[in-house]
VEXDREN-2710 file (C-alpha; in Angstrom, 1 decimal):
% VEXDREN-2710
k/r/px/py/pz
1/UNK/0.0/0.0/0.0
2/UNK/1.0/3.9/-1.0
3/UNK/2.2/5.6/2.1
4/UNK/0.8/8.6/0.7
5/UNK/-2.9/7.2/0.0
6/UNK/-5.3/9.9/-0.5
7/UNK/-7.6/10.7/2.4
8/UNK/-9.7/12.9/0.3
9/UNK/-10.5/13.3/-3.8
10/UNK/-7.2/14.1/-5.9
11/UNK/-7.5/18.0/-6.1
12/UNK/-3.7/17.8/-7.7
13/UNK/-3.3/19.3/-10.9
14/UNK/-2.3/16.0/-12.7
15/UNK/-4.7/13.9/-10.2
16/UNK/-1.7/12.0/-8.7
17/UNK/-1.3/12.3/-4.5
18/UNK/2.1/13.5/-5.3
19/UNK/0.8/16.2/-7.0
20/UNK/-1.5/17.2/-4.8
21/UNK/0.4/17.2/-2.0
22/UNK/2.9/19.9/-4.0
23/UNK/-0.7/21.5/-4.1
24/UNK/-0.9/21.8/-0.2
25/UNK/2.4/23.0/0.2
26/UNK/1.7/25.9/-2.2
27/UNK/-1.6/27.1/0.1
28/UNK/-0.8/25.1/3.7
29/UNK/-1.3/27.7/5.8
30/UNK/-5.0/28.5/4.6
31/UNK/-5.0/25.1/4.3
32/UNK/-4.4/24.1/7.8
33/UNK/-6.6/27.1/9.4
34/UNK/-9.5/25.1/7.8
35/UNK/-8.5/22.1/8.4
36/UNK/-8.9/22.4/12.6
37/UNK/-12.5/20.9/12.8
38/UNK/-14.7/19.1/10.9
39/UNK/-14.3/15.7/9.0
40/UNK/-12.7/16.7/5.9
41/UNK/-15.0/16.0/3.3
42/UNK/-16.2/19.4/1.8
43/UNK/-19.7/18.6/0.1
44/UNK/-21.8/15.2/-1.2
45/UNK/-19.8/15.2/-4.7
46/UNK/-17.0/14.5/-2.5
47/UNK/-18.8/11.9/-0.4
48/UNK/-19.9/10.2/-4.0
49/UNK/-16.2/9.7/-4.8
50/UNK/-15.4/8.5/-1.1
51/UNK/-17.6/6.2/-0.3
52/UNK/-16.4/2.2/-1.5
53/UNK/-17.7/0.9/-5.0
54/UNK/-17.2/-2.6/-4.3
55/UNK/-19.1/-2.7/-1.2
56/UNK/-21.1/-5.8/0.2
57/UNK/-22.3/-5.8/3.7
58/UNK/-20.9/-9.2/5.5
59/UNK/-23.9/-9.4/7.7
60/UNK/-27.3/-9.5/7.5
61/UNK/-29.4/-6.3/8.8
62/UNK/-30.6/-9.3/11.4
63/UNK/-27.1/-10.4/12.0
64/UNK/-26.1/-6.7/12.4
65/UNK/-28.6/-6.2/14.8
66/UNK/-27.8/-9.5/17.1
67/UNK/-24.3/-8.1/16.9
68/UNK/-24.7/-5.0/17.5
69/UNK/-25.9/-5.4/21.0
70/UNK/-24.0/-8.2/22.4
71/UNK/-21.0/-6.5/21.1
72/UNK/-22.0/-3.5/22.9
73/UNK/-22.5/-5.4/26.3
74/UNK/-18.9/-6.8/25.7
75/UNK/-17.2/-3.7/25.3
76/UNK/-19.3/-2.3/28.2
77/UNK/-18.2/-5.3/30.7
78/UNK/-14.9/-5.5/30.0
79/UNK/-14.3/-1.7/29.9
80/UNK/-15.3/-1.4/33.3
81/UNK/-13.3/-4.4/34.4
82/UNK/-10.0/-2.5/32.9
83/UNK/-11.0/0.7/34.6
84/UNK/-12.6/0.2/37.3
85/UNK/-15.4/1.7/36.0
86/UNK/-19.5/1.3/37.1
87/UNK/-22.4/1.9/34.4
88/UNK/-24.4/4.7/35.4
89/UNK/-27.2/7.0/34.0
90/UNK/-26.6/10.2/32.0
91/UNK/-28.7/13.2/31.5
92/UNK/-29.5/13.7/28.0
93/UNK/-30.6/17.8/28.7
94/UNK/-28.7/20.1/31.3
95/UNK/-29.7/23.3/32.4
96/UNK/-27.9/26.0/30.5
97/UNK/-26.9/28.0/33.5
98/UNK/-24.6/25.1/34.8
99/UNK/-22.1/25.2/32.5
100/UNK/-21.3/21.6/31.8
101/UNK/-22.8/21.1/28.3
102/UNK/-19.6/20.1/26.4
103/UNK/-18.7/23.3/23.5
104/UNK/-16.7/20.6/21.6
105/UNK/-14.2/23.4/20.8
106/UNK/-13.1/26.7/21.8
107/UNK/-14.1/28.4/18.4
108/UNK/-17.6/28.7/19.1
109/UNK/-18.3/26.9/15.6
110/UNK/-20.9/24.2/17.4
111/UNK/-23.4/25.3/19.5
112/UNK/-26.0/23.4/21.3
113/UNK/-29.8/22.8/20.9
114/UNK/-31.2/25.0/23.3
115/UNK/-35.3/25.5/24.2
116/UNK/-37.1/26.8/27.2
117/UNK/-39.1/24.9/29.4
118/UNK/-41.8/27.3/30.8
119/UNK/-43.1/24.9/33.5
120/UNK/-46.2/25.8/36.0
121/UNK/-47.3/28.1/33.4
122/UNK/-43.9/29.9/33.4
123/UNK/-43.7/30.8/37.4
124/UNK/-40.5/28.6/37.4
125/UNK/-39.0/28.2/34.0
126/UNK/-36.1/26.6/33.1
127/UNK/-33.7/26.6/30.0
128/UNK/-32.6/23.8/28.8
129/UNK/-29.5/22.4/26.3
130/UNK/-29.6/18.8/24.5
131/UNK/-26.0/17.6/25.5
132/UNK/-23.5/17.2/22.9
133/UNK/-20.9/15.3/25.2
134/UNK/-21.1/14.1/29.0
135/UNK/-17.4/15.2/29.5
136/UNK/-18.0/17.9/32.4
137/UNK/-21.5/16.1/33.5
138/UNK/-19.0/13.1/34.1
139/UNK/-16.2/14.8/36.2
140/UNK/-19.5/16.3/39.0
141/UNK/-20.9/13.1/38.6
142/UNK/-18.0/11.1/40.2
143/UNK/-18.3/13.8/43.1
144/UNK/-21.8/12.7/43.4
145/UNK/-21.4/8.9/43.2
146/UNK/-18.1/9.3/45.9
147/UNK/-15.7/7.3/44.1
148/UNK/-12.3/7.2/45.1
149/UNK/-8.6/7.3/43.6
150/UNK/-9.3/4.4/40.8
151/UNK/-12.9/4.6/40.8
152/UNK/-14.8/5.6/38.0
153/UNK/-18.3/5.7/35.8
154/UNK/-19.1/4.6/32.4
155/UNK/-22.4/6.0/30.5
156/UNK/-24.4/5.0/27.4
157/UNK/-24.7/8.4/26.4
158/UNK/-27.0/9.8/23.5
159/UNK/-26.6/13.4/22.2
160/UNK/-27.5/15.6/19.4
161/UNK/-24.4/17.7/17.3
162/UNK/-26.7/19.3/14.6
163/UNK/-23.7/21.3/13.3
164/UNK/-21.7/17.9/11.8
165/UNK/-21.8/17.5/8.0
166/UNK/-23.6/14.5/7.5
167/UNK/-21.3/12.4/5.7
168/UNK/-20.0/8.1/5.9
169/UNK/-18.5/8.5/9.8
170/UNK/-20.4/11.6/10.9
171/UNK/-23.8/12.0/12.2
172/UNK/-26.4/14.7/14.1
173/UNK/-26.7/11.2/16.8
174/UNK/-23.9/10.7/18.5
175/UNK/-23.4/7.9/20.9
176/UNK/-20.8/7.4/23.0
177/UNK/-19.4/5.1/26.2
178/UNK/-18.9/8.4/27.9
179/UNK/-16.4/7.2/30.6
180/UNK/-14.7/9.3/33.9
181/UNK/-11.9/7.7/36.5
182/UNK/-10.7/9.5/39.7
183/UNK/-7.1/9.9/39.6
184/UNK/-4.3/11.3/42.4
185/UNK/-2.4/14.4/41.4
186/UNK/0.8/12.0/40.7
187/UNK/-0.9/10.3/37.8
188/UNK/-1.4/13.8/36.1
189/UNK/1.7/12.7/33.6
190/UNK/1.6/10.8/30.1
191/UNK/2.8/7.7/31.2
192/UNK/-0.4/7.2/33.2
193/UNK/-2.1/8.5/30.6
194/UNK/-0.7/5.6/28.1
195/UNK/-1.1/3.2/30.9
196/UNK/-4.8/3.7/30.7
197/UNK/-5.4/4.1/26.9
198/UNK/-3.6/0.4/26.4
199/UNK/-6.2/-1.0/29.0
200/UNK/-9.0/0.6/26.2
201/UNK/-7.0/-0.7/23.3
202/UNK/-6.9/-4.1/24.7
203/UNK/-10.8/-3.8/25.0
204/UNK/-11.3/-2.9/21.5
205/UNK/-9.0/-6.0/20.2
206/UNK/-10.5/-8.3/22.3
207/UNK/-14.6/-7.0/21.3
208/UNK/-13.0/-7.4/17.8
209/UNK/-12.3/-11.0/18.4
210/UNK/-15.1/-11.7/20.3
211/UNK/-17.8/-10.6/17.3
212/UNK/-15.9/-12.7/14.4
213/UNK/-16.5/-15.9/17.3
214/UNK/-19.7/-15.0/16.9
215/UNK/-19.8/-14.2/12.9
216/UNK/-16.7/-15.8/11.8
217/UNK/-17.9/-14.6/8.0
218/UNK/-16.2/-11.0/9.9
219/UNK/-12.7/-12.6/9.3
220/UNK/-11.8/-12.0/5.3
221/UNK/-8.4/-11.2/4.3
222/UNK/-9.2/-7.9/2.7
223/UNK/-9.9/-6.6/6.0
224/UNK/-7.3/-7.0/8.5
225/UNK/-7.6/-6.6/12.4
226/UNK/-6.7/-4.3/14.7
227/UNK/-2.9/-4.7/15.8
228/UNK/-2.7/-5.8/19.3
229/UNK/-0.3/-2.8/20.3
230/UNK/-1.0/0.8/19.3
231/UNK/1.6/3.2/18.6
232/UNK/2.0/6.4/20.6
233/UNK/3.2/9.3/18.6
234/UNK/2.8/13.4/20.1
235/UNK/1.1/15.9/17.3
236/UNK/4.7/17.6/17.2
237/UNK/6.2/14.0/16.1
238/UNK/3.4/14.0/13.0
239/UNK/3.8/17.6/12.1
240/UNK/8.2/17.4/11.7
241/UNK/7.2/14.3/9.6
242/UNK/5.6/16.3/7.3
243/UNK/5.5/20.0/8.2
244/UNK/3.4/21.4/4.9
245/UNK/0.1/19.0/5.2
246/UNK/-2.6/19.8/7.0
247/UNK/-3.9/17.7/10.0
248/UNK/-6.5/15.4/8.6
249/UNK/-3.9/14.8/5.7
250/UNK/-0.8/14.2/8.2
251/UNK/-3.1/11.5/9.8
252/UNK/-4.1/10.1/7.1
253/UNK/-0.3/9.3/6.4
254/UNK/0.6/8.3/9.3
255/UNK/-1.6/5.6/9.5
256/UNK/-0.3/4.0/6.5
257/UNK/3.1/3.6/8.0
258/UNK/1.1/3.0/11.6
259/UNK/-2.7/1.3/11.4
260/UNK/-3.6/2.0/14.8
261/UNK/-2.3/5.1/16.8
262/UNK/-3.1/7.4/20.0
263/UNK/-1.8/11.4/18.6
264/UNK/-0.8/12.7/22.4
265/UNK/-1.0/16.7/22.2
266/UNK/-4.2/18.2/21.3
267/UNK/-5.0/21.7/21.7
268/UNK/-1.6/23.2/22.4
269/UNK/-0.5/25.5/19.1
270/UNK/2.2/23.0/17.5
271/UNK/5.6/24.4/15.5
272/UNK/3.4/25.8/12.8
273/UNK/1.4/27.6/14.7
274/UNK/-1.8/25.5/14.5
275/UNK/-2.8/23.5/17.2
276/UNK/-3.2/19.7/15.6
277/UNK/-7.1/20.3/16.1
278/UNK/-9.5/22.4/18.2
279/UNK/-9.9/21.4/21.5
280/UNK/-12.2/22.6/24.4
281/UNK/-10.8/25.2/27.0
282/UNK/-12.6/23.6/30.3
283/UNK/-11.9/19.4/29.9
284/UNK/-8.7/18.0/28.2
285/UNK/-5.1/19.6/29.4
286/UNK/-3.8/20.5/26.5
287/UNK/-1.4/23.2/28.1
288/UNK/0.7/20.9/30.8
289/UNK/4.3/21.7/29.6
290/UNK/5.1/17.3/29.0
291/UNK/9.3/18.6/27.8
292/UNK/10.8/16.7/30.8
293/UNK/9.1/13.2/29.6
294/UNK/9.2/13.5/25.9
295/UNK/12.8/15.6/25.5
296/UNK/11.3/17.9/23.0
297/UNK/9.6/20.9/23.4
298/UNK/5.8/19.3/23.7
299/UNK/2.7/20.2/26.0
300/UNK/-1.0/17.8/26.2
301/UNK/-1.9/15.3/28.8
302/UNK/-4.2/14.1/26.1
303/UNK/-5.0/12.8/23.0
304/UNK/-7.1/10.7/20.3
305/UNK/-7.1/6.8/19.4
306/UNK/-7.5/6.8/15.7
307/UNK/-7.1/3.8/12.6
308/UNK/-6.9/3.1/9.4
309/UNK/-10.2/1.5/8.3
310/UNK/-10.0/-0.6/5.5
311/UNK/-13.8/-1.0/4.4
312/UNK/-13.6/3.0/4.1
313/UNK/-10.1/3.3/3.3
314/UNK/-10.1/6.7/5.4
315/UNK/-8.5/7.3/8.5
316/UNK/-11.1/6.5/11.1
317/UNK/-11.2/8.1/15.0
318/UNK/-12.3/6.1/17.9
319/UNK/-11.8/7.7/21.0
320/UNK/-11.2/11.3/22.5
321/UNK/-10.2/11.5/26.0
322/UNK/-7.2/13.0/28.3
323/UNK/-6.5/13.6/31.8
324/UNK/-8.4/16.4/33.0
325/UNK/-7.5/20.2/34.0
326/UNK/-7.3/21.4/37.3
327/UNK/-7.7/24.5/38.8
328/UNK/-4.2/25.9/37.5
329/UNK/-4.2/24.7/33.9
330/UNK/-8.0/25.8/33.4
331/UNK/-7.2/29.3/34.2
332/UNK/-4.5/29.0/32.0
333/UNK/-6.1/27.8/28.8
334/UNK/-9.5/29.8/29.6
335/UNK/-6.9/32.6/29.2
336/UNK/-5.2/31.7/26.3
337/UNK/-8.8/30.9/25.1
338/UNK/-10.2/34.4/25.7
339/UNK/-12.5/32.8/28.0
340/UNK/-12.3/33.6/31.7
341/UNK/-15.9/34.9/31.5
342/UNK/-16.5/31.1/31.8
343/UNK/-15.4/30.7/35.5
344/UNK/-18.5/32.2/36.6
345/UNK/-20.2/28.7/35.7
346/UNK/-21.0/26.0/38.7
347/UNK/-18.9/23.7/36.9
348/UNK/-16.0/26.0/36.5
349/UNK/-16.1/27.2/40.4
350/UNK/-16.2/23.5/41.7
351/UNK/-13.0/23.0/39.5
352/UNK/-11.1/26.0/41.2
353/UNK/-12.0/25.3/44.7
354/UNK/-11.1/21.7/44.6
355/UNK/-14.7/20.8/44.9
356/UNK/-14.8/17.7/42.0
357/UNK/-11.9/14.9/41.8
358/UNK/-9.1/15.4/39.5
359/UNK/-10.0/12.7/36.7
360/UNK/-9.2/11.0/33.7
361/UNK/-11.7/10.6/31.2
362/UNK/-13.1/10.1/27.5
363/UNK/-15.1/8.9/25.2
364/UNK/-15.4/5.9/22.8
365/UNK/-17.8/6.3/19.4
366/UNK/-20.1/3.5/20.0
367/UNK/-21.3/3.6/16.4
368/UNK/-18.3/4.1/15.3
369/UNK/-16.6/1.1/16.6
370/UNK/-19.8/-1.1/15.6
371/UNK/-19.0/0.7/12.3
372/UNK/-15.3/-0.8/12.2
373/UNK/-15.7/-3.9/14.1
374/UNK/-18.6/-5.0/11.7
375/UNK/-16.8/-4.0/8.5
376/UNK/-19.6/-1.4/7.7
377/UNK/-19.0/1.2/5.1
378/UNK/-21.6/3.7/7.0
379/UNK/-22.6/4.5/10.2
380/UNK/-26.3/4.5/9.3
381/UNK/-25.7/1.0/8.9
382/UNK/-25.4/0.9/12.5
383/UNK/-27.2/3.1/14.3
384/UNK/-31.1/5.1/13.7
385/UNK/-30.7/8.6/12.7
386/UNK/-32.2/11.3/10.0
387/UNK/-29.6/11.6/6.6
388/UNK/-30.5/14.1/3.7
389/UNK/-32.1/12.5/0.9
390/UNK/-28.8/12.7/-1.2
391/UNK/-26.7/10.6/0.9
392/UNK/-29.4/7.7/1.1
393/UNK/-29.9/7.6/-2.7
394/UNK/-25.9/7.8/-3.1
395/UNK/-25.3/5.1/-0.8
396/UNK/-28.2/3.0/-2.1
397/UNK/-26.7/3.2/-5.5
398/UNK/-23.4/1.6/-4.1
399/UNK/-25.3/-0.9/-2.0
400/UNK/-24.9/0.9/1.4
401/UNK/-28.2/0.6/2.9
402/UNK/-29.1/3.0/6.1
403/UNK/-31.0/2.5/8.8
404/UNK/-34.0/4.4/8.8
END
């Protein structure tokens, strides 16, 4: 396989990746600027090109069903046997005026659904946000549920991002094993943060073997499983590797040399200038100086699990998560954000008086995995959502049925 296999349509001039990547280089700072969010496909004539001509689904909708759901169960069990980790409920709505709806980024691009609730005939209304993560819900939550050093809770979580493109991998549902662990301020360093990201990789291998037990038709030699070890790389690694491509393009790369890796780093403005992708100001630590254990000049205690997927042949993104700030480092990149207005938030003040655990948390794309684990070329083959009426006929006409 090409190292340099194209993670979007050729745009180069003679319609070779070579080419095209001479093409980046010529515009990569525009280039990279819109590269810091979104999936990377620009509109549905791109999709057409994208999406896999040869497809044929290797289960049944049935089948897909019975797997889907003892799949999920496994991942569920054995992710709190890793982590230490109970199942508990999540909200799907929070009250705006608590502050710990998840912003996604720090660019104010996505927004949440927000309506009022007038109840009692509007003597004591309420307004109300549809989540779009549980990440800060998670971190009060462990507060609430008293768990200790090596504790932790793991959600089923449902949420609504209506400002996605819907394309293959990206949909207004989003589901997630929304997960949060308890940690001591020693284990605020990447080595515990690897240490726990390996337990979650070892998860994901094993539910991979344990749906082709139960569907052995999953195992064909065109589609290769996961490795059993993931490689660890930092953002700044990637970017010297190839300095003039933009993110989504520099992963895309990198996972031909590497088909499974977790990008440590995300948030902190890299070499170029650009941090390796948007993060939010008030979760992650993106700003934790980490020179002293990596010998270069790097900062993040967090990161993203990503593969190649080789149904899709795109790069494909598992997991978010990162070891949480505390009161120091969320001043700090609330600063750097422009954000400090934020502090007034309940969320924010129990942060900076010590009144929630410090944590380790994240969150795992449950249709996404289903997506990868079952060889699916869309994630409307997995999961019940609304898609434009484009993308249904387009995926129809390349035997890619959705769920409807």
């Amino acid at each position: 396989m090409s190292l340099f296999l194209a993670d979007e349509p050729s745009r180069g001039v003679c319609g070779t990746v070579d080419n095209e990547m001479c093409d980046f280089s010529k515009d990569s700072e525009s280039r990279k600027k819109a590269d810091l969010a979104g999936p990377g496909i620009g509109d549905y004539n791109d999709l057409e090109h994208i999406l896999p001509g040869d497809y044929d689904s290797l289960l049944t909708p049935k089948e897909t069903q019975r797997a889907i759901f003892h799949v999920k169960r496994h991942i569920e069990d054995n992710l709190c046997k890793e982590l230490g980790l109970m199942m508990v409920e999540v909200p799907l709505i929070v009250d705006t005026e608590s502050g710990v709806n998840d912003m996604l980024d720090r660019d104010g691009s996505r927004t949440p659904i927000q309506f009022h609730i007038s109840n009692d005939r509007g003597k004591h209304p309420l307004d109300a946000q549809v989540v779009q993560a549980a990440t800060k819900w998670k971190r009060m939550a462990l507060k609430e549920f008293e768990c200790r050093s090596g504790e932790g809770i793991c959600t089923d979580m449902r949420a609504v991002r209506k400002d996605y493109f819907l394309d293959h991998d990206h949909s207004a549902y989003v589901d997630q094993w929304d997960w949060e662990r308890v940690i001591t301020p020693e284990q605020r360093n990447l080595e515990f943060l690897k240490s726990i990201v390996r337990k979650i990789w070892k998860v994901l291998v094993g539910a991979e073997k344990f749906a082709q037990e139960m569907f052995p038709e999953l195992r064909v030699p065109r589609y290769p499983n996961l490795p059993e070890e993931l490689t660890f790389l930092h953002a700044e690694e990637i970017l010297a590797m190839y300095p003039d491509l933009p993110r989504k393009r520099r992963e895309t790369v990198i996972l031909q040399k590497y088909p499974a890796v977790f990008i440590i780093g995300i948030g902190w403005p890299l070499k170029d200038g650009y941090p390796h992708e948007m993060r939010a100001a008030d979760y992650d630590d993106w700003i934790t100086d980490t020179s002293n254990e990596t010998g270069r000049d790097t900062h993040g205690l967090n990161g993203d699990i990503l593969v190649w997927n080789h149904v899709t042949q795109r790069r494909h993104e598992l997991s978010s998560m990162g070891i949480r700030v505390n009161p120091e480092t969320l001043h700090r990149q609330l600063e750097m954000s422009k954000l400090l207005d934020n502090l007034r938030f309940p969320y924010h003040q129990a942060i900076v008086n010590n009144q929630i655990p410090l944590s380790i948390g994240g969150g795992i794309g449950q249709s996404r995995t289903l997506m990868l684990l079952l060889r699916k070329a869309h994630l409307g083959e997995v999961s019940v959502t609304v898609w434009p009426k484009i993308l249904k006929e387009m995926c129809a006409k390349k035997n890619i049925f959705v769920l409807e």
